[in-house]
C-alpha positions as CSV (number, residue, x, y, z in Angstrom):
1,X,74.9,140.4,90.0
2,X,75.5,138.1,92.9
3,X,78.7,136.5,93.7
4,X,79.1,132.9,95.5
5,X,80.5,133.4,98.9
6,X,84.4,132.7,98.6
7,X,85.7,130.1,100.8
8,X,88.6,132.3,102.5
9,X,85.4,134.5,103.7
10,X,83.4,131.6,104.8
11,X,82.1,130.0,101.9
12,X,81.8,126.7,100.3
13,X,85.2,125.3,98.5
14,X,85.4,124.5,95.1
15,X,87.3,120.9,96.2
16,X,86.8,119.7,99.6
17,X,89.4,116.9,98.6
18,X,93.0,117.5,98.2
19,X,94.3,117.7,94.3
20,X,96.6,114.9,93.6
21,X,100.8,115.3,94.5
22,X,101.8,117.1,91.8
23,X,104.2,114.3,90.4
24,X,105.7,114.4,87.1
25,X,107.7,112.0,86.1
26,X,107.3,110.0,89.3
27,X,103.6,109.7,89.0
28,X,104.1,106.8,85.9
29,X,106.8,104.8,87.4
30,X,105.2,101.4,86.1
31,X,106.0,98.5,84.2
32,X,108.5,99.2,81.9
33,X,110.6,100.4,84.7
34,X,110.4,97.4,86.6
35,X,111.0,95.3,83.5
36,X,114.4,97.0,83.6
37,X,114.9,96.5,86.9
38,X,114.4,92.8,86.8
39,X,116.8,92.3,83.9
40,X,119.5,94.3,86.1
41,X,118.5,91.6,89.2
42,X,119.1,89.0,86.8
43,X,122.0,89.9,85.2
44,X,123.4,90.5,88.8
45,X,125.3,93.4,87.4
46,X,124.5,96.5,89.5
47,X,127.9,98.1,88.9
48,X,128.1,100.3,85.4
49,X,131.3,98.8,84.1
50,X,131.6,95.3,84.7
51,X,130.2,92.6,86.3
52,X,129.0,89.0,86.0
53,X,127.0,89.9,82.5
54,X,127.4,92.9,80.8
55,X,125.7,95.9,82.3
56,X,124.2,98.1,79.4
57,X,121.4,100.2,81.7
58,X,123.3,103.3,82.0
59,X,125.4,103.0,78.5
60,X,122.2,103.0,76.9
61,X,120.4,105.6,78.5
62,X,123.7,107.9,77.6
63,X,123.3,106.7,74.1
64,X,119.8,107.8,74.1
65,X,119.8,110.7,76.3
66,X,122.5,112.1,72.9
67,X,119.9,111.2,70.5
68,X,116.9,112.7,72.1
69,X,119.0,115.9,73.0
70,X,120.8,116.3,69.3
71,X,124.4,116.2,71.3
72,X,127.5,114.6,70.8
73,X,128.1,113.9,75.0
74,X,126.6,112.7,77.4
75,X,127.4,111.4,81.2
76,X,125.1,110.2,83.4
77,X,125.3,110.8,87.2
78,X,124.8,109.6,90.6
79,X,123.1,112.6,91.5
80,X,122.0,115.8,90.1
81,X,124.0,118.2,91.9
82,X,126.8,116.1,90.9
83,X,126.0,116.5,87.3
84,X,127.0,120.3,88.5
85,X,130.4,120.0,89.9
86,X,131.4,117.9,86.9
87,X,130.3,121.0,84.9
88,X,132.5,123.2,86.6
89,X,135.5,121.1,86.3
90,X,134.9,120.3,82.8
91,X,134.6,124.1,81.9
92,X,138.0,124.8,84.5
93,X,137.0,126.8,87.0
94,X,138.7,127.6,89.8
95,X,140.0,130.7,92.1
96,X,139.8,134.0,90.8
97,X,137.0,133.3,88.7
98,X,133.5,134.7,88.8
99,X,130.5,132.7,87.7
100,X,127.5,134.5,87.5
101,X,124.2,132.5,88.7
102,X,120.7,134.2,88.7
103,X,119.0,135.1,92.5
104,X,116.0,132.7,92.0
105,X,117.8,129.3,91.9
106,X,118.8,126.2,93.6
107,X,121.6,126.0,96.4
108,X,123.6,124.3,94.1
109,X,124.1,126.5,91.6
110,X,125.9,128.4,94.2
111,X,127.9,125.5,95.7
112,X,129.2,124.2,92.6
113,X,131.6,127.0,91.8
114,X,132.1,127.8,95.7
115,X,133.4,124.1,96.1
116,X,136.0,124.7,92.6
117,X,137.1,127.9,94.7
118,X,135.3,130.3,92.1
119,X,133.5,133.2,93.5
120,X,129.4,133.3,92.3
121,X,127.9,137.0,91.6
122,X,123.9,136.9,92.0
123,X,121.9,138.5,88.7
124,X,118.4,139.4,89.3
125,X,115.1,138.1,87.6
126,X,112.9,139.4,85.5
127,X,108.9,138.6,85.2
128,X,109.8,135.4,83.6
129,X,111.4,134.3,86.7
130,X,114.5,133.7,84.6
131,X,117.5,135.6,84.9
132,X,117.5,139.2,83.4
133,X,119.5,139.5,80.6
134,X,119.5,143.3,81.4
135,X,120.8,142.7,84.9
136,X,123.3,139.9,83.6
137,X,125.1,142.0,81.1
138,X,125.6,144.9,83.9
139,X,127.3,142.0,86.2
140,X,130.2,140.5,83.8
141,X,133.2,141.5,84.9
142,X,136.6,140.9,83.6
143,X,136.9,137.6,85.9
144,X,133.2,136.4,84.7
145,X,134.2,132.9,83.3
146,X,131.0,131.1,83.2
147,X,127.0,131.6,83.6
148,X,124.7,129.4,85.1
149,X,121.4,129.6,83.8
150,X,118.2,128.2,85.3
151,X,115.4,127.4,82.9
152,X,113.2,127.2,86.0
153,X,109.5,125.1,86.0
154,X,109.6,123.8,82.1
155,X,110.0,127.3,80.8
156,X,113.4,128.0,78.9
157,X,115.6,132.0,79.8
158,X,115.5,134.0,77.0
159,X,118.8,132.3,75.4
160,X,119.4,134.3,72.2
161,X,120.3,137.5,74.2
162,X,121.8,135.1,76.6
163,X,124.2,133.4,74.3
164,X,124.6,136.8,72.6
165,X,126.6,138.1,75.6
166,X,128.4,135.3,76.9
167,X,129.7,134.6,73.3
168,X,130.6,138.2,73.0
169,X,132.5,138.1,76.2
170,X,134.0,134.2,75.7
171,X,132.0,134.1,78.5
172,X,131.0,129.8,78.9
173,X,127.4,129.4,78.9
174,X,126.0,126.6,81.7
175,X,122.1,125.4,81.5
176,X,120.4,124.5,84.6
177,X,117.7,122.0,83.5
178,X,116.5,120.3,86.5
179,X,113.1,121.3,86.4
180,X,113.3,121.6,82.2
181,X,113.8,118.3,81.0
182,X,111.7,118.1,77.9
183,X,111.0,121.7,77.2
184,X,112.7,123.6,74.5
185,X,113.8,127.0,73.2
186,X,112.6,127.5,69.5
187,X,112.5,124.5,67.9
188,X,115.8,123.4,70.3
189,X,115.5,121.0,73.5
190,X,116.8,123.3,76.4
191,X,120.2,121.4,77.4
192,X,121.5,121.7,74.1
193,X,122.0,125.5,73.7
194,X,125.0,126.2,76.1
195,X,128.2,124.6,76.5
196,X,127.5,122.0,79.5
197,X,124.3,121.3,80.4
198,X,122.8,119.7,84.2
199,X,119.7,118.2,84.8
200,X,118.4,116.0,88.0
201,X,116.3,113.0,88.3
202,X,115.5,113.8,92.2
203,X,111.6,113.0,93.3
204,X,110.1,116.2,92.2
205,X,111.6,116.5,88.5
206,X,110.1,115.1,85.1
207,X,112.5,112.5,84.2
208,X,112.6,110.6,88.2
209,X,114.9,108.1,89.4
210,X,114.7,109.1,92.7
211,X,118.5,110.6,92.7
212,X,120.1,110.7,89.3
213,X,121.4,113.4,87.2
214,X,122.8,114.0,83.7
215,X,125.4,116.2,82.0
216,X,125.4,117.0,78.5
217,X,128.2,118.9,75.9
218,X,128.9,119.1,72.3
219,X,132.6,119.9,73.8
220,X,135.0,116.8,73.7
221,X,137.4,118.6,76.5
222,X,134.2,120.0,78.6
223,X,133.0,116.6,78.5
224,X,136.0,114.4,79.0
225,X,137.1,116.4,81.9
226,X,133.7,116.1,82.9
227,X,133.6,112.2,82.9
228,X,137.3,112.3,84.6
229,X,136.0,114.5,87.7
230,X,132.9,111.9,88.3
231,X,135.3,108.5,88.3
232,X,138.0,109.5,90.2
233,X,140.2,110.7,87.4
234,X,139.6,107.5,85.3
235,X,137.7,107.5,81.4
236,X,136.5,103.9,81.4
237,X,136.3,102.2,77.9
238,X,132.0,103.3,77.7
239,X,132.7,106.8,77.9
240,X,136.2,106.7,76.4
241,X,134.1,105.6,73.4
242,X,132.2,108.7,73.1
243,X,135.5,110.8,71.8
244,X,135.7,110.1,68.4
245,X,139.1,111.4,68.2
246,X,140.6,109.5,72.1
247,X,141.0,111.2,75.0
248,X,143.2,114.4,75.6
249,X,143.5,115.3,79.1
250,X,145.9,113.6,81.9
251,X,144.5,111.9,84.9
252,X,143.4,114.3,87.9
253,X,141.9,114.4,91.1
254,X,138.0,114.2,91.2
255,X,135.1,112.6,93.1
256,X,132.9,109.6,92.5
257,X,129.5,110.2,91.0
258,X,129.1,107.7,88.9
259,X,125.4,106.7,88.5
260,X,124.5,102.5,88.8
261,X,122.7,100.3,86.8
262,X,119.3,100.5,89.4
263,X,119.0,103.9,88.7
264,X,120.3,103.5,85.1
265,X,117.5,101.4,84.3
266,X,114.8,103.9,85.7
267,X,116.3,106.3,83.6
268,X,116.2,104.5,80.4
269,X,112.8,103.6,80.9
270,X,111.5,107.2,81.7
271,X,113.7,108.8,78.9
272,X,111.6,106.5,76.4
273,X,108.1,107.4,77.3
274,X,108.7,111.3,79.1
275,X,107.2,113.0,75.9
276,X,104.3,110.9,75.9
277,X,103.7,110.5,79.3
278,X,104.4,113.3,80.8
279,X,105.3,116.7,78.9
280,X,102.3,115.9,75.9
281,X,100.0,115.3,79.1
282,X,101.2,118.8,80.9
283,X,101.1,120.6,78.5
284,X,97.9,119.8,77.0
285,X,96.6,120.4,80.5
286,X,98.5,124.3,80.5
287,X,96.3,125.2,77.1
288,X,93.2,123.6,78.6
289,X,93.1,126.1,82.0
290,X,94.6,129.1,79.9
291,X,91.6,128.4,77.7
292,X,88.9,127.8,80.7
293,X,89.9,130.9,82.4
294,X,91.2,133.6,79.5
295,X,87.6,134.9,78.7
296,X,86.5,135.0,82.3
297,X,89.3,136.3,83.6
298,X,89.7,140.6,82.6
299,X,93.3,141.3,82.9
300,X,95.1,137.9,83.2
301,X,99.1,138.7,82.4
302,X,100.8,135.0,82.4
303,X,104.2,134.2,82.9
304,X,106.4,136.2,80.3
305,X,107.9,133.7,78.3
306,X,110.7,133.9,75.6
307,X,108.9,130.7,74.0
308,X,105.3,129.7,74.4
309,X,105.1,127.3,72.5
310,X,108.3,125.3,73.9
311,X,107.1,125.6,77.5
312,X,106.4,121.7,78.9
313,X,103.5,123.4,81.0
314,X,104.7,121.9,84.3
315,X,103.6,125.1,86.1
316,X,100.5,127.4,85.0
317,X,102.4,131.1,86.5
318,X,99.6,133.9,86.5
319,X,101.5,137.8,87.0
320,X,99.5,139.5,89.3
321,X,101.3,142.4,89.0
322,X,101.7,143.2,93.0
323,X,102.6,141.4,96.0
324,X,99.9,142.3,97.4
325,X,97.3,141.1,94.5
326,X,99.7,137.5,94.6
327,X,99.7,137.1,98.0
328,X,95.5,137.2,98.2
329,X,95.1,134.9,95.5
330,X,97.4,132.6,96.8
331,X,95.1,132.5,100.2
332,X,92.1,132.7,98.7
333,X,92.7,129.6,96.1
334,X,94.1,127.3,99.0
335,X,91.2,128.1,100.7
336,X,89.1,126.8,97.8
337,X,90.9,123.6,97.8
338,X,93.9,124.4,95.2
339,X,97.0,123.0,95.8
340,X,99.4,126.6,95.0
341,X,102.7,126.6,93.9
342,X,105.3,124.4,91.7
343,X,106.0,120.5,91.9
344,X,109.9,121.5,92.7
345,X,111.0,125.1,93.6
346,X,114.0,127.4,93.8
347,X,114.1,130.4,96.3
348,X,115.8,133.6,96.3
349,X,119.2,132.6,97.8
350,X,120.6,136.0,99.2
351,X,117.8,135.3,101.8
352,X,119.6,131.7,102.6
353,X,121.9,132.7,105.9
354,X,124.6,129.9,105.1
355,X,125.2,131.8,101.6
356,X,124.6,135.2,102.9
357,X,127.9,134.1,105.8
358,X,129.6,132.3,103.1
359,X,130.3,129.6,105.5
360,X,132.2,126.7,104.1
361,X,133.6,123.2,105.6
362,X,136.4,125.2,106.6
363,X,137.2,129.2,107.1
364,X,140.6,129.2,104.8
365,X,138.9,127.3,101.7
366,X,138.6,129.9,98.5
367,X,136.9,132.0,97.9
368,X,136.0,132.9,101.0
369,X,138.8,132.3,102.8
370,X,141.6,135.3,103.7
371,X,143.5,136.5,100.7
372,X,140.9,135.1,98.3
373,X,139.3,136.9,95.8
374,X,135.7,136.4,97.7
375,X,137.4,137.0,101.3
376,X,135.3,140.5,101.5
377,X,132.4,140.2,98.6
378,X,129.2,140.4,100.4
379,X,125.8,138.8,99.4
380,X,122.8,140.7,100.5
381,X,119.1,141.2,98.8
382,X,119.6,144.6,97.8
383,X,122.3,143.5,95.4
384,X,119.2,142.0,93.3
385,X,116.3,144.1,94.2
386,X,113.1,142.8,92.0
387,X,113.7,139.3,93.0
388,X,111.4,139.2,95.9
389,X,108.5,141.4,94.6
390,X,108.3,139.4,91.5
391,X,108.3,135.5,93.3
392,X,105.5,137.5,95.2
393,X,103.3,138.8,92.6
394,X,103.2,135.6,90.3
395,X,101.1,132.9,91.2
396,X,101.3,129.4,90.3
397,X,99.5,126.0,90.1
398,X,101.7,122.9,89.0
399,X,100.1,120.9,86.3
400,X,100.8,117.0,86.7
401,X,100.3,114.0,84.8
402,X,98.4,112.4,87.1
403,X,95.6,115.0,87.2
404,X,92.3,114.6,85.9
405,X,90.3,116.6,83.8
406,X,87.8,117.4,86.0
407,X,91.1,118.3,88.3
408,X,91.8,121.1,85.7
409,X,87.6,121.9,85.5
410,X,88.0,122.2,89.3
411,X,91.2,125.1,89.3
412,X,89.3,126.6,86.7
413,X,86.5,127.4,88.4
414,X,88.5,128.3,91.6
415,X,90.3,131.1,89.3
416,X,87.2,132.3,87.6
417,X,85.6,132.0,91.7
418,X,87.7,134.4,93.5
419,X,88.9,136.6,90.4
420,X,86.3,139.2,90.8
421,X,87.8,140.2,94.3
422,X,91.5,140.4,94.2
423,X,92.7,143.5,95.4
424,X,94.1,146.4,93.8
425,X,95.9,148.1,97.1
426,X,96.6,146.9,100.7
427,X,94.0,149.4,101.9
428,X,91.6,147.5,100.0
429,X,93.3,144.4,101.4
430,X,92.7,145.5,105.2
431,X,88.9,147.0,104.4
């Protein structure tokens, strides 16, 4: 049977036009955002607490942010990694602790317990691209105090075994949801699980203010701490409001990150229509390909997954198996005309040189600096030794609201194209 020519050997693409940005929550900014924004124009109160009317934006979105999320706290942000260091001061850490993060993540999930003066230890992945919870439980030490874990593209970390160790350790339990909003863990919105939850609103996430994060907590202390840390030690009246029984904790030090109005009202609009929007769209778009390309495709291993069906299908991950079998496809399907690899990504940080040197603003900080408990830890790759092979081997195209179905029809077809002739080996790579 003859096959049509593929384009990386000098055939004709499936697309010879560029798939849209893959968007998500970004891509339907409209009019109910702007009808926010006016009202916070006219109200000329751009400052959360007070001002010439009363502001309500970011109160509201808090207030709805609980309900859709099924937790008693909530505090909205100025930015997402901000949303992160109020998590680590709301769950006290400090020196001498250890927070365990996995390899595949974000920079901040290293920085926010390096700027407390804790001390992160690196746990590999597994074929999820999650942390492994086999890895993880061989990491806890007697100074683990926390656990950062990164639901990463939509698709939640297998939590039960997860939660089953930390809680058998009093080990606190921190979910990275910046690329999650929306998805969920059996029958459970991801963010809820834990004991402080982060998410970020940055250009590339599914819920999009531009900059914008939120923390979430079902802990009064966790969360009042929290809110303390992001105004500069004070609990205004709005969030003061959210401890049913007052607030417990004395004044202390802490940044500013609170989140305005502007962005409070881009929130609040988003929050409302996300589901339909957005994640109902995505994932619709996931079962459509899976369904295109499952018959014609002998051998197709996806993502492993701890649950399917919670999955908000941001990012349709095929396991190749090999590096060598996910580097070609990658190459061959941008040369088809498909746009490869997630709307937002992590990266394997003990390739990063500024973690890898543990620089820091300056040499005597902890836990880097002399006589601290991270003064002669070193990071290197080999500490987490499947983390490269696997972000290798897995293949991805993002999956965006503002795709068409003949969009989808047209990765299909690229998949089913060049499917035939991946390659087993690098010999048969060179030949």
């Amino acid at each position: 049977m003859s096959r049509e020519k593929l384009a990386i050997d000098g055939g004709t693409p499936v697309r010879t036009t560029p798939l849209p940005n893959p968007y998500l929550g970004a891509s339907v900014l409209g009019e109910e955002e702007l009808s926010l924004l006016n009202e916070v124009i006219r109200n000329k109160a751009p400052f959360r607490a007070y001002g010439a009317n009363p502001p309500h934006m970011v109160n509201d979105f808090e207030a709805e942010a609980r309900q859709y999320f099924g937790v008693r706290h909530a505090l909205a942000t100025a930015t997402g990694s901000g949303s992160f260091y109020c998590a680590m001061a709301g769950l006290g850490i400090g020196p001498g602790d250890e927070v365990l993060i996995p390899s595949f993540s974000w920079h901040t999930d290293f920085e926010a317990p390096v700027l407390l003066g804790a001390t992160p230890v690196f746990v590999d992945i597994d074929r999820s691209l999650n942390m492994d919870p086999d890895d993880l439980a061989k990491k806890i030490t007697p100074r683990t105090k926390a656990v950062i874990v990164v639901h990463f593209q939509g698709a939640a970390a297998d939590m039960d075994r997860i939660l089953a160790l930390a809680r058998s350790r009093q080990i606190m339990v921190v979910e990275d949801c910046a690329q999650a909003f929306g998805a969920e863990y059996k029958g459970r919105k991801v963010g809820s699980l834990g004991d402080v939850a982060c998410f970020s609103f940055q250009q590339n996430k599914v819920l999009v203010t531009g900059e914008g994060g939120l923390l979430l907590s079902n802990s009064p202390l966790v969360f009042e701490r929290a809110a303390r840390y992001h105004d500069l030690s004070f609990l205004r009246p709005a969030l003061a409001a959210q401890l049913s029984e007052g607030p417990k904790e004395q004044p202390f030090c802490g940044l500013q990150f609170r989140m305005n109005e502007f962005t409070g009202a881009v929130a609040l609009a988003q929050i409302r229509k996300i589901d339909r929007a957005v994640i109902s769209i995505t994932r619709a778009y996931h079962k459509k390909l899976l369904s295109l390309i499952s018959d014609q495709c002998p051998g197709l291993v996806m993502r492993r997954s701890a649950d399917p069906e919670g999955d908000a299908g941001i990012a349709f991950y095929m396991d190749l198996g090999t590096p060598v079998r996910g580097r070609w496809l990658k190459k061959a399907l941008a040369a088809e005309g498909i746009r490869v690899g997630p709307s937002s990504s992590c990266k394997n940080l003990l390739q990063d040189a500024f973690i890898t040197s543990k620089r820091l603003a300056h040499p005597a900080l902890p836990p880097f600096g002399a006589d601290w408990p991270g003064e002669h830890v070193v990071y290197s790759p080999e500490s987490c030794p499947n983390t490269d092979d696997i972000l290798e081997s897995l293949v991805c195209v993002a999956m965006s609201p503002n795709y068409t179905e003949q969009d989808i029809e047209d990765i299909a077809r690229a998949i089913i194209k060049v499917w035939p002739m991946i390659p087993e080996t690098e010999k048969e790579l060179v030949s």
